[in-house]
Structure formats: structure tokens, C-alpha cells
C-alpha positions in Angstrom: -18.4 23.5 62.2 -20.9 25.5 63.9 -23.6 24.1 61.7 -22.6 20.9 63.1 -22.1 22.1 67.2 -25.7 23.7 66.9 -27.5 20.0 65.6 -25.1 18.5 68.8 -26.8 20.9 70.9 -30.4 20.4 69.5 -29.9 16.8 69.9 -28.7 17.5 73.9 -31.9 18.9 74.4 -33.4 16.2 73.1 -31.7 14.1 75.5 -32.8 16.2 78.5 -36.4 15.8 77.5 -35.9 11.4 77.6 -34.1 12.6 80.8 -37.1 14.2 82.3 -39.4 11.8 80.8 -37.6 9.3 82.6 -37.0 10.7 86.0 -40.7 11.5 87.1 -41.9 7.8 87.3 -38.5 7.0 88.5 -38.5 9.5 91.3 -42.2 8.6 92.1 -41.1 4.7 92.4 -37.7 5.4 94.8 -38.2 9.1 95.9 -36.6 12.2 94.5 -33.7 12.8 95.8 -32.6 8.6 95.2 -33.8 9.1 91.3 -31.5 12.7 91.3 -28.5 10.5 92.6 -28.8 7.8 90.5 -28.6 9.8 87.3 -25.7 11.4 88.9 -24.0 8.4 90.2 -24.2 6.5 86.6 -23.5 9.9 85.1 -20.3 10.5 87.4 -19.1 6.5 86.9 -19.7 7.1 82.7 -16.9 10.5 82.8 -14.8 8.9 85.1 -14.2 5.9 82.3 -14.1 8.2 80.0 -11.6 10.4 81.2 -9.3 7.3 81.5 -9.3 6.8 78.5 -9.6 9.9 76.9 -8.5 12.8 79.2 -4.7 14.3 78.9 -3.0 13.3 81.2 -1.1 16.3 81.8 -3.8 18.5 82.1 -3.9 21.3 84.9 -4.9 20.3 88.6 -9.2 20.3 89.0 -8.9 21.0 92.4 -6.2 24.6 91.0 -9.7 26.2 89.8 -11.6 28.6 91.4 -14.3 27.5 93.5 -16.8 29.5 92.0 -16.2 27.5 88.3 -17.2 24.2 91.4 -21.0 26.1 91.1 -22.1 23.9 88.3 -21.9 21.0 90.6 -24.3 22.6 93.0 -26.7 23.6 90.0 -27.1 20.5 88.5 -28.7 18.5 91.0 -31.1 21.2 92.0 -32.0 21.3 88.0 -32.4 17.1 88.0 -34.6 17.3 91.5 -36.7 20.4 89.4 -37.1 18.1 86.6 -37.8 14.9 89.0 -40.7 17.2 90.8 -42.3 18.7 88.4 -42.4 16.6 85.2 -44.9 14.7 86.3 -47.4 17.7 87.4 -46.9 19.3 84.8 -45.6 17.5 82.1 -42.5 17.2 79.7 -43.2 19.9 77.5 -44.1 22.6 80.1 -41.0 21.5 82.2 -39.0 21.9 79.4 -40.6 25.2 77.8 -40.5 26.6 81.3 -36.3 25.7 81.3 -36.0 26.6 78.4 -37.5 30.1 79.3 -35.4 30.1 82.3 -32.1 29.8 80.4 -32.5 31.9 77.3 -33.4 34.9 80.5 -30.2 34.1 82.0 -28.3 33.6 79.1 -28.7 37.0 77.2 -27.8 38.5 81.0 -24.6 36.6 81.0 -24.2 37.3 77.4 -24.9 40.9 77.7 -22.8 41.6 80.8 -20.0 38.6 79.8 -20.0 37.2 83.1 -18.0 33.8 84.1 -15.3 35.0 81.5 -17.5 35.0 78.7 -17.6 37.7 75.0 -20.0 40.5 75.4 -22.6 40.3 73.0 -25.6 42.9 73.6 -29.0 42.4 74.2 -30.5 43.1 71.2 -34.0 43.4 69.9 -33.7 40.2 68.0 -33.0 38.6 71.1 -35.5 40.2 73.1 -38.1 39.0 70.6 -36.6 35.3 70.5 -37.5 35.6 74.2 -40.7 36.6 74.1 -41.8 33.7 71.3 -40.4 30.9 74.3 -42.9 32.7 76.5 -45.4 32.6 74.4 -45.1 28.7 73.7 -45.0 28.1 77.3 -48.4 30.6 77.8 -50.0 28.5 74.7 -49.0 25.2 76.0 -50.2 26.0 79.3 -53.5 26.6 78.2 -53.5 23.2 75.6 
């Protein structure tokens, strides 16, 4: 099973690379901010079909959360307008290296401290090391 959720993951990356590939000349034909709403406006309209038709219906009240669980709604449209910006300047493989260096950084904090609710599990060298190759791929394709 977790075989098969880590190949689902690899192939969501994947997805956000077409994603930025496909933003830049979008967002330089109607503007940034119009190409960041679009993708979240046929994003928002997809979920809301499926949760019709696949959501329980007795599950507990969205708006009964916490507000601070609401912060992935601010975060995403700032990531989108990133990828909208600089894809183009820079290219899909830097803007994605450069996330990708971004996330791993912050994840092994939120791993290490088990913010948001979730396990501890330590910074370890390993880790540290796993970090330091995705810097080094964004340092070597910077210079390609």
C-alpha cells in the first residue's frame, strides 16, 4: 500500500510540472493573477462534482474546523501565482527543483517538531543529506 501511495505521489508531481508548464504562457497571454484563478476556478468546479457524488454525506461541518487548517487555501494561490511568474524566467525544472527544495526544508521542520497534528519523526542525517542532494540539483541545474 505504501508502495502504491508513493508512485501516486510521484505521479502528482508530475502533474504539477504539466501544471507549471502550462501556466507561464497562460499567465503571459491573460495575466497572472486571471491564469492563477482559472486553474482554481476549474479546480474548485471539478471537487465540487466530485464531492456530489462521492463525499459522505454525513460528514462533520467544514465551516466546525479551525481556521488555521483554512491556511491551505491562502497558500495555494500564492504557490500557482509563484509557479505562473517564474516558470517562464526560469524555467520548469528550476521552478520545480527550487519547490522541491522549499518543501523537503519545511517538511523535515514540521516532521521534526510534529506541527499541524502530525508524528514526530527526527531530523536525521539521512534526511539532512537527502536535503543537501535537492540543492545540489538545483545548484547543477542552474549552472546547465
Amino acid at each position: 500500500m505504501q508502495l502504491l501511495l508513493v508512485l501516486i505521489v510521484i505521479a502528482g508531481g508530475m502533474g504539477l510540472s504539466v501544471e507549471a508548464g502550462l501556466l507561464g504562457p497562460l499567465g503571459s497571454e491573460v495575466g497572472d493573477l486571471w491564469a492563477t484563478f482559472s486553474i482554481f476556478g476549474v479546480g474548485a468546479a471539478l471537487t465540487f462534482l466530485l464531492m456530489l457524488f462521492f463525499s459522505p454525506r454525513n460528514s462533520p461541518s467544514f465551516f466546525a474546523q479551525p481556521g488555521w487548517q483554512l491556511l491551505g487555501g491562502v497558500l495555494g494561490p500564492v504557490y500557482v501565482i509563484i509557479l505562473t511568474v517564474a516558470t517562464p524566467a526560469i524555467g520548469i525544472a528550476m521552478t520545480m527543483i527550487g519547490i522541491l527544495a522549499g518543501q523537503v526544508f519545511k517538511s523535515l521542520i514540521i516532521d521534526h517538531f510534529g506541527l499541524f497534528g502530525t508524528p514526530h519523526r527526527k531530523i536525521d542525517s539521512k534526511r539532512i543529506i537527502a536535503l543537501f542532494f535537492i540543492i545540489a540539483a538545483l545548484i547543477l541545474v542552474a549552472q546547465g
